[in-house]
VMD Tcl script that draws the C-alpha trace (Angstrom):
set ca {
  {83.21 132.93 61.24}
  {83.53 134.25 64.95}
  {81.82 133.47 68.14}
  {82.07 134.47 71.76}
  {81.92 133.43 74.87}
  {78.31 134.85 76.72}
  {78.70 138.31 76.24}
  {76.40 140.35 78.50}
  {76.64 143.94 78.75}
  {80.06 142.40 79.95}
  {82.49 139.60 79.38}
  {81.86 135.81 80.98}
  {85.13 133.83 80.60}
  {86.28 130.52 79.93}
  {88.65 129.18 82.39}
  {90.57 126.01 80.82}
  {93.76 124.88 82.95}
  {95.63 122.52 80.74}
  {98.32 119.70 81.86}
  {101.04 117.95 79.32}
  {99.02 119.45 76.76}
  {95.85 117.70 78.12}
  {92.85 119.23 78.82}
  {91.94 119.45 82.66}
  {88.06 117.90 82.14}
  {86.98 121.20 83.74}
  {85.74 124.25 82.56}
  {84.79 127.43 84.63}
  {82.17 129.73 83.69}
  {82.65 132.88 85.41}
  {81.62 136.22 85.03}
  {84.57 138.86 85.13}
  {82.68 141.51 87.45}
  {79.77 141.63 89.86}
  {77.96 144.24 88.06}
  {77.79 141.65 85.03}
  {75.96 139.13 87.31}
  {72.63 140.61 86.45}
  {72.93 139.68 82.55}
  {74.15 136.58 83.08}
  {71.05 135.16 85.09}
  {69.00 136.40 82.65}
  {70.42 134.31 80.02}
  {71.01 130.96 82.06}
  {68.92 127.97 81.92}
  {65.07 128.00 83.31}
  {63.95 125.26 85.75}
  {62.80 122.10 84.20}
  {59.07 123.16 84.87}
  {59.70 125.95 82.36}
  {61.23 124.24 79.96}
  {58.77 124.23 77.08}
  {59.15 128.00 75.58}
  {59.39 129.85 78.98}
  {61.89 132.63 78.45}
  {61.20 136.07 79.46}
  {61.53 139.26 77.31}
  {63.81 141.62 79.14}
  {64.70 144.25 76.38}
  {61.72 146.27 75.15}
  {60.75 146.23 71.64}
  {61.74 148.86 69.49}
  {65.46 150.43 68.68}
  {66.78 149.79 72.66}
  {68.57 146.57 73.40}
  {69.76 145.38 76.86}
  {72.75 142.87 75.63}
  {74.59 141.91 72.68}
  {74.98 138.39 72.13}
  {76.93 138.19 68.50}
  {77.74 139.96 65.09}
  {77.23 139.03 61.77}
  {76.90 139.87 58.21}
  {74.29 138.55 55.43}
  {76.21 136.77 52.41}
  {76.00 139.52 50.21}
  {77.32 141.78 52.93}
  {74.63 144.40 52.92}
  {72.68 143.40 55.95}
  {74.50 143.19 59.72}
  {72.39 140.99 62.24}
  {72.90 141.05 66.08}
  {70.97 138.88 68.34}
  {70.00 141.60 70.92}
  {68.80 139.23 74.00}
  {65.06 138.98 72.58}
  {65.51 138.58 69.04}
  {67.70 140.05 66.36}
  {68.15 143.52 65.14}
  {69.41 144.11 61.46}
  {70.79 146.85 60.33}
  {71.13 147.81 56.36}
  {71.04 150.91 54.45}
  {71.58 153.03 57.76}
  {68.79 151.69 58.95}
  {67.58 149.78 61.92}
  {64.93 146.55 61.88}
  {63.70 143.88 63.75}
  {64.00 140.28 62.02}
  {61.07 138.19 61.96}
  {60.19 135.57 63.62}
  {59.87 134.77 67.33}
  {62.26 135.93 70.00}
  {64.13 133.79 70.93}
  {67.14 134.81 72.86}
  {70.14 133.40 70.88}
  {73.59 132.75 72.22}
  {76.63 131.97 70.24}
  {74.98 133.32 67.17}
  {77.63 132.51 64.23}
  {76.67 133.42 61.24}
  {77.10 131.67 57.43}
  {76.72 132.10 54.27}
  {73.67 129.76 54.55}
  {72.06 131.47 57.23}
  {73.21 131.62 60.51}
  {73.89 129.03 63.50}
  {72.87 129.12 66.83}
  {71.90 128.45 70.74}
  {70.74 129.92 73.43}
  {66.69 130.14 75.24}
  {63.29 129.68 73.30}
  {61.13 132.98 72.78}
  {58.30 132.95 75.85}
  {54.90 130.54 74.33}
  {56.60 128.92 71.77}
  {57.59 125.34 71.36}
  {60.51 124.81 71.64}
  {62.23 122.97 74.88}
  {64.59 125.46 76.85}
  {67.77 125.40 76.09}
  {67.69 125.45 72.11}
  {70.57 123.13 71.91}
  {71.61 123.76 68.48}
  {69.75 125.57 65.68}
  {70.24 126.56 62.02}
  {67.90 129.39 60.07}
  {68.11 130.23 56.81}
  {65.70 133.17 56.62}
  {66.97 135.42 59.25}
  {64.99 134.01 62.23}
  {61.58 133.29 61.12}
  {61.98 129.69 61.56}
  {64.63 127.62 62.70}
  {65.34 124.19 62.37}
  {66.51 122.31 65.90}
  {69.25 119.97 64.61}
  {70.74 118.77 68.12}
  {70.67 119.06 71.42}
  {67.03 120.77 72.11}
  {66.77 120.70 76.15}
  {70.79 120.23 76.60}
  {72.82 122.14 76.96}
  {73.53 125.87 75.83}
  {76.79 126.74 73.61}
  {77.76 130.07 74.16}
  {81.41 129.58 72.93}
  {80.64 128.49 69.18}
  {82.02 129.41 65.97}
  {81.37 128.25 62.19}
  {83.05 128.19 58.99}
  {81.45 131.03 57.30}
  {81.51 128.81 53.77}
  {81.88 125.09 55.07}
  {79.50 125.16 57.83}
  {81.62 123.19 60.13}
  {80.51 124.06 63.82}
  {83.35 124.48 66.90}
  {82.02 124.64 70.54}
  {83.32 124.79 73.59}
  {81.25 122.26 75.57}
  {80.17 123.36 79.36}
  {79.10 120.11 80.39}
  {77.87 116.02 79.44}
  {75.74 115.87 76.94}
  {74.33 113.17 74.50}
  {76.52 114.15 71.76}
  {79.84 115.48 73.89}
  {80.48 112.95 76.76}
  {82.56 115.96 78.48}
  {83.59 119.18 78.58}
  {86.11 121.07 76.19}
  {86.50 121.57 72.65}
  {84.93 119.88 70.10}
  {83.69 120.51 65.95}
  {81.39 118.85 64.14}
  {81.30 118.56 60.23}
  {77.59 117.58 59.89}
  {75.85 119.86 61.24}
  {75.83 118.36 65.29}
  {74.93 115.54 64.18}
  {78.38 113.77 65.32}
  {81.17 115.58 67.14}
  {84.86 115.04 67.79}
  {86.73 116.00 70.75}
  {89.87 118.56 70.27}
  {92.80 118.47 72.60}
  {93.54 122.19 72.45}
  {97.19 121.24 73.36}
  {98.52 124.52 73.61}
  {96.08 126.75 74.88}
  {95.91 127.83 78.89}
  {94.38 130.71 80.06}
  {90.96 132.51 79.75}
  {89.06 132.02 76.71}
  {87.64 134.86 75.24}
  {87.08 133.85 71.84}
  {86.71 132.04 69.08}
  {86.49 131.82 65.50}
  {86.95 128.94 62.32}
  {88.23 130.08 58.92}
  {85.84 130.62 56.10}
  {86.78 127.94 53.95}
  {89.40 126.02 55.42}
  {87.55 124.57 58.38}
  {90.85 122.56 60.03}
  {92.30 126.31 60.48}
  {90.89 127.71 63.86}
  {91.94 130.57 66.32}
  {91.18 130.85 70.00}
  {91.72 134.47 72.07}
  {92.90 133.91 75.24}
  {94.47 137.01 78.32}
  {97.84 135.46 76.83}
  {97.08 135.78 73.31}
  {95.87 134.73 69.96}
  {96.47 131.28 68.82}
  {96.03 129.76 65.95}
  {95.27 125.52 65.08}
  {95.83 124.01 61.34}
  {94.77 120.54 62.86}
  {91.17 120.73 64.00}
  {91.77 122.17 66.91}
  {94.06 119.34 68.23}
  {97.47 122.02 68.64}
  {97.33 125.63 68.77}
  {100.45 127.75 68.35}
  {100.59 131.56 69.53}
  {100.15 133.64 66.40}
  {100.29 136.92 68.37}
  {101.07 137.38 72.03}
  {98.76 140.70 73.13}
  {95.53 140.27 75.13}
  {92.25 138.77 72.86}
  {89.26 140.18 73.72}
  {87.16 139.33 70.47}
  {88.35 137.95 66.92}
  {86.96 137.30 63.90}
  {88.53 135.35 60.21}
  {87.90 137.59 56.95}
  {86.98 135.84 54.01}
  {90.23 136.45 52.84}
  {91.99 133.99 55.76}
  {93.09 137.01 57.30}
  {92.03 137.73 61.19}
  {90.80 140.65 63.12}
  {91.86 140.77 66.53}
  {90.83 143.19 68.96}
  {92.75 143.63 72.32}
  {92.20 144.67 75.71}
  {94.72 146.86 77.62}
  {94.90 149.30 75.34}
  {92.55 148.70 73.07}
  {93.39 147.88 69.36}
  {91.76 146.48 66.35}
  {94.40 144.61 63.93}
  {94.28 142.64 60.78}
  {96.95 140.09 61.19}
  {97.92 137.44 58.31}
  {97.85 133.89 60.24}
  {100.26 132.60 57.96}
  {102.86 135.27 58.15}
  {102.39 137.40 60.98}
  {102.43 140.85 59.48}
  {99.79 142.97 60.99}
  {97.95 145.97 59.79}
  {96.14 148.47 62.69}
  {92.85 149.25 62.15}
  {91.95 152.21 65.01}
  {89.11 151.91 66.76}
  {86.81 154.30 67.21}
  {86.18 153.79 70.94}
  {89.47 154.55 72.71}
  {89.20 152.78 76.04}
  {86.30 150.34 75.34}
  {86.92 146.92 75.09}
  {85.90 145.17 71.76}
  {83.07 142.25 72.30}
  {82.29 140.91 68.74}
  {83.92 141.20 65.53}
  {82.62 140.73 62.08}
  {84.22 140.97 58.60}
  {81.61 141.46 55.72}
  {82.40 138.28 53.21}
  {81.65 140.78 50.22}
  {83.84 143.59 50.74}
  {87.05 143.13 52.65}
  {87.07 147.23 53.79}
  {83.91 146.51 55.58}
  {83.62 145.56 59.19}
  {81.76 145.79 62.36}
  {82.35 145.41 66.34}
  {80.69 145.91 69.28}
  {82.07 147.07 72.54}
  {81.70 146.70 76.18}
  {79.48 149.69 76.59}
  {76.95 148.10 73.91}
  {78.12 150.49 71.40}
  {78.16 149.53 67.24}
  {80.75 150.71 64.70}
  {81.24 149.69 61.20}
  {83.98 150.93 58.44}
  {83.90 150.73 54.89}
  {87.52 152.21 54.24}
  {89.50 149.06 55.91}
  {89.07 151.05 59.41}
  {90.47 154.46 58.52}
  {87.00 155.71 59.67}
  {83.91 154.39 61.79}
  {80.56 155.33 61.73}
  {79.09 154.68 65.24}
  {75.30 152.60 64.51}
  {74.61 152.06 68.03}
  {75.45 154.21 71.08}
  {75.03 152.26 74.82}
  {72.28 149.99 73.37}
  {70.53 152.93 71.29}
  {70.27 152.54 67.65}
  {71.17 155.06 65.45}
  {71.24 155.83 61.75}
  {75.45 155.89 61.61}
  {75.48 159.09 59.45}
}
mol new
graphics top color blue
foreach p $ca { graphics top sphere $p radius 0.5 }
foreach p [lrange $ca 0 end-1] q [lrange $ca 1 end] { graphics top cylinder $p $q radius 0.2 }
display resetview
């Protein structure tokens, strides 16, 4: 339901500068602060002679992980997967595992109630060309199906319909499928894909995320706001004006929105506006990734800046903290 822009142990943004409601044909990957830089190179693309499968492990195996590259919950809501840089940890039962599989280092990991949906850099010896392009699993990494875009381009601003499976990215550059940069969705699965205007929408993106079952509904976090598209992602209108820094759709059509400044975590009704707080537990950290578990609506997760993990089972009265600074922990 929610994806991110290239999260790494820091926030990269999205710069879009729009005109008349038309898109500039230029986006701007930068990364917000120096220290970030690090995390970022580890993640971009490998030169062409490495292309086949070449991707170094950075994190070590075991309970540590270096960056946090998305959030998501199993469709019966009893297992939480991140992708941790090399691989993907679950967590379920208060306990920490690794999913199987090779290690590949997935970027704008959205999960679904099929699987999940991904992109990002092929596991080191493996066959696959570097980047992914677009993948699909359906048994929590230990294979994957390529279904577009293997040796493209890498989408780390995606999002899917938890129930529909309908895919939004924010294109980076030319490809075979998306002649240029800027929003697009697809409806099959990338095999086709149709531009959106975003007409509304200027600022840094920070996120976004597609309804559950409703994929024409969409919501983008920008420094300016929330907003909020009913049209494919052709007009967005401001649903809430404070700061997005990560924001998620509950399977209810409700959204989670957390905020930078001073930091908040809100359940807001797209449709009418009223808002409910959720407090976070981590006053003064950012919030990276959102997830709402599609069985429960009192459950959630998110991640912050600092790589720390909370999730709530009471509709956020209370967090128990899973991961502290990239160190698994049992949450009790």
């Amino acid at each position: 339901m929610n994806g991110i822009l290239g999260l790494e142990n820091g926030r990269t943004g999205t710069y879009l500068t729009t005109k008349g409601g038309a898109i500039l044909k230029k986006i701007i990957i930068l990364a917000l602060a120096a220290a970030m830089s690090a995390g970022v190179t580890a993640c971009a693309k490998k030169p062409a002679a490495e292309e086949h499968g070449a991707h170094e492990h950075e994190a070590a195996e075991g309970t540590a992980f270096l960056h946090i590259h998305g959030l998501g919950y199993s469709r019966d809501g009893e297992r939480l997967y991140i992708p941790v840089h090399n691989g993907i940890k679950i967590y379920a039962g208060g306990a920490w595992s690794d999913a199987p599989g090779d290690k590949h280092d997935y970027m704008g990991f959205s999960a679904a109630d099929n699987g999940f949906y991904s992109s990002g850099h092929p596991a080191e010896g493996t066959r696959y060309k570097n980047p992914l392009g677009l993948i699909r699993s359906t048994d929590e990494g230990q294979s994957i199906t390529v279904l577009a875009l293997e040796g493209e381009v890498d989408l780390h601003g995606m999002a899917v319909s938890y129930r529909t499976h309908t895919l939004y990215a924010l294109n980076p550059e030319p490809n075979s499928k998306m002649k240029q940069q800027g929003l697009f969705y697809s409806r099959d699965e990338g095999k086709t894909w149709t531009p959106a205007a975003m007409a509304g929408v200027s600022g840094q993106i920070t996120s976004l995320a597609v309804h559950p079952s409703d994929d024409k509904i969409s919501a983008i976090g920008i420094t300016a706001g929330t907003y909020v598209s009913r049209d494919y992602g052709q007009t967005y209108a401001q649903l809430d004006p404070k700061p997005a820094s990560a924001l998620t759709f509950t399977d209810q059509g409700e959204l989670l929105i957390g905020s930078t400044g001073a930091v908040e975590l809100r359940k807001v009704n797209p449709g009418t506006g009223q808002a409910e707080s959720w407090k976070p537990a981590s006053a003064g950290e950012a919030i990276t990734y959102i997830s709402a578990n599609p069985a429960d609506p009192k459950k959630a997760a998110y991640t912050t800046e600092k790589k720390n993990v909370y999730v709530t089972s009471d509709g956020g009265a209370t967090w128990a903290q899973i991961a502290e600074e990239g160190q698994a922990a049992d949450g009790k």
